[in-house]
N, C-alpha and C positions, 0 to 999 in steps of 0.2 A: 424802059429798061434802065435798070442801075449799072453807074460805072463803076469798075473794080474798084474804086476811091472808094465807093458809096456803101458800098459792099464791107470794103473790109473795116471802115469807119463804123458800121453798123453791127459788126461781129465784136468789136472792140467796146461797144457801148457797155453792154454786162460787165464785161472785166473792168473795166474804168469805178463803175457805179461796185465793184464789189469791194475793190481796191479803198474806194473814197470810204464806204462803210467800213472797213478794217480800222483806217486810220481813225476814224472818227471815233471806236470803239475806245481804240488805245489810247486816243487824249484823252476820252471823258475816264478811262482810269488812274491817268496820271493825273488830273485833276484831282481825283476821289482823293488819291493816296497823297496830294498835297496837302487837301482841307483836314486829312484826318491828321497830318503832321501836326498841320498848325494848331489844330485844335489841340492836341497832345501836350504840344509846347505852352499854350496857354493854360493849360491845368497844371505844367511842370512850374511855370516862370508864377502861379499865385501860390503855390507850394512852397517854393524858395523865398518868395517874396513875406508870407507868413510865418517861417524858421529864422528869416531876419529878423524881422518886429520882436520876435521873442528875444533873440539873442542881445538884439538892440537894449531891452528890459531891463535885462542881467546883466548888464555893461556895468553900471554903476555901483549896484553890491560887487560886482567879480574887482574891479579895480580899487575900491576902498579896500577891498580883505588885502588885493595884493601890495597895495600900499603901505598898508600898516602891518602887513608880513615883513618887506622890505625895510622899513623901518626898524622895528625890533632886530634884524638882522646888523643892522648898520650901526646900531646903538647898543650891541650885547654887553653886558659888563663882565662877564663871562664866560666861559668855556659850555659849562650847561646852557645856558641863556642862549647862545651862539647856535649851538646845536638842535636846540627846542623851535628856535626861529628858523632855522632854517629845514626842521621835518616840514612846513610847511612847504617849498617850496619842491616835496619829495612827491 
């Protein structure tokens, strides 16, 4: 004969075991929904990483023009000249 201990330990088994499967669902979805973060991130962070190399490129055209805009600005001999050098900067 089982003791009430036994009994209600034994009642308690399903719910424990349905309990332990709940959780176990909801971590392996927070898991999913990390890996698909990170994965996300890692096609975000080679995206950016690629728009820099580019920009990186055009670093040194972009700063020769602006250099020799700025120049011509600072060396106007002129009113026109003044003004022509500086639509660049517009």
């Amino acid at each position: 004969m089982q003791t009430a201990a036994e009994t209600a330990r034994d009642a308690l088994a399903p719910a424990k075991l349905a309990k332990a499967l709940d959780d176990m669902y909801a971590r392996e979805g927070e898991e999913f929904i990390a890996w698909e973060n990170y994965n996300a991130s890692n096609t975000e962070l080679e995206a950016r990483r690629e728009a820099y190399a580019e920009a990186e490129a055009e670093l040194p055209d972009v700063e020769e023009a602006y250099y020799t805009a700025q120049y011509n600005l600072d060396f106007a001999n002129s009113r026109d000249e003044w003004e022509a050098a500086s639509a660049a900067f517009a």
